[in-house]
N, C-alpha and C positions, 0 to 999 in steps of 0.2 A: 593579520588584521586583529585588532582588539577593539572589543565592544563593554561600555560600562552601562551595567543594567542597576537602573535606580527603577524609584518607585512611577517616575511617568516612562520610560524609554520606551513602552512597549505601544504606550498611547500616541508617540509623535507619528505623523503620517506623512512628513515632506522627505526628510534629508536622511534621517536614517536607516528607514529602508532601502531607498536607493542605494545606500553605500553596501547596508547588507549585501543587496542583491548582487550588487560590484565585485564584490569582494568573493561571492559564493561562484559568481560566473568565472571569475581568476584564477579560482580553489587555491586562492589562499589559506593559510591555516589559519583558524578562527579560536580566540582566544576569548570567554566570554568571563567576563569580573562581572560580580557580584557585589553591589555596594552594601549590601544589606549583610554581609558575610558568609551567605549559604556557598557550601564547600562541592553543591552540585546544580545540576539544571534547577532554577526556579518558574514551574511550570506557573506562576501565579503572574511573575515580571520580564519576563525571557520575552522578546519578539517573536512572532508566530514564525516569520521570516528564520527563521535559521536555529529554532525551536528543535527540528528535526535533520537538520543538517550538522554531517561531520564537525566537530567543536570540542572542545576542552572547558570545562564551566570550573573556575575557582572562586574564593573568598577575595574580597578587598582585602591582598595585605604585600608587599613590598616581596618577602622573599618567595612567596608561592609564585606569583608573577613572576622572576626574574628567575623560577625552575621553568614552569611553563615556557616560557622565549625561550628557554634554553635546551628542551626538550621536546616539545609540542610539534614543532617542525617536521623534524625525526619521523616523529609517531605515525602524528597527520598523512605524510607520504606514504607508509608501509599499509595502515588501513586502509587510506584510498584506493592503492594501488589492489586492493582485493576487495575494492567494493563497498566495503565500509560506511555506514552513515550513522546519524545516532549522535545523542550526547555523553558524554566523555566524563568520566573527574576522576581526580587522584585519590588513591584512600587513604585512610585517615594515617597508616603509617607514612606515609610520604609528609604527611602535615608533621607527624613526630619528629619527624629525621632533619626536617628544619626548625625545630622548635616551637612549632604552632600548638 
């Protein structure tokens, strides 16, 4: 599940919470983009909905996302599987290592 947090997302109250919620009941791995470019949770545009729930929070940018799919998954299961909740982000070496 991928969620793109702009500067209303957090404001809608029809459709994407419900998906949130969808998506948090399936314990899909939750993949949170940041349009604004913060490289972690933004407690200011983030959805209260899944604010606190197991997630991965990246930058809007092509290759961070297509690490995340590519790894997030992975992760996602090993945490949950011990319980795990909480917001996620890669550090800044992982941004280096792709050239961010």
């Amino acid at each position: 599940f991928m969620l793109l947090v702009g500067d209303n997302t957090r404001y809608l109250r029809k459709f994407v919470p419900w998906e949130i919620e969808q998506a948090l009941r399936l314990n899909l791995p939750s993949i949170v983009v940041n349009l604004n470019g913060l490289r972690q949770m933004d407690g200011n545009l983030c959805p209260p909905t899944i604010r606190d729930a197991l997630a991965i929070h990246v930058s809007f940018n092509a290759a961070i996302i297509q690490y995340a799919l590519e790894n997030w998954p992975t992760t996602f299961e090993s945490l949950r599987s011990q319980g795990k909740t909480g917001a996620y982000f890669y550090k800044e070496a992982t941004y280096r290592e792709l050239g961010l």
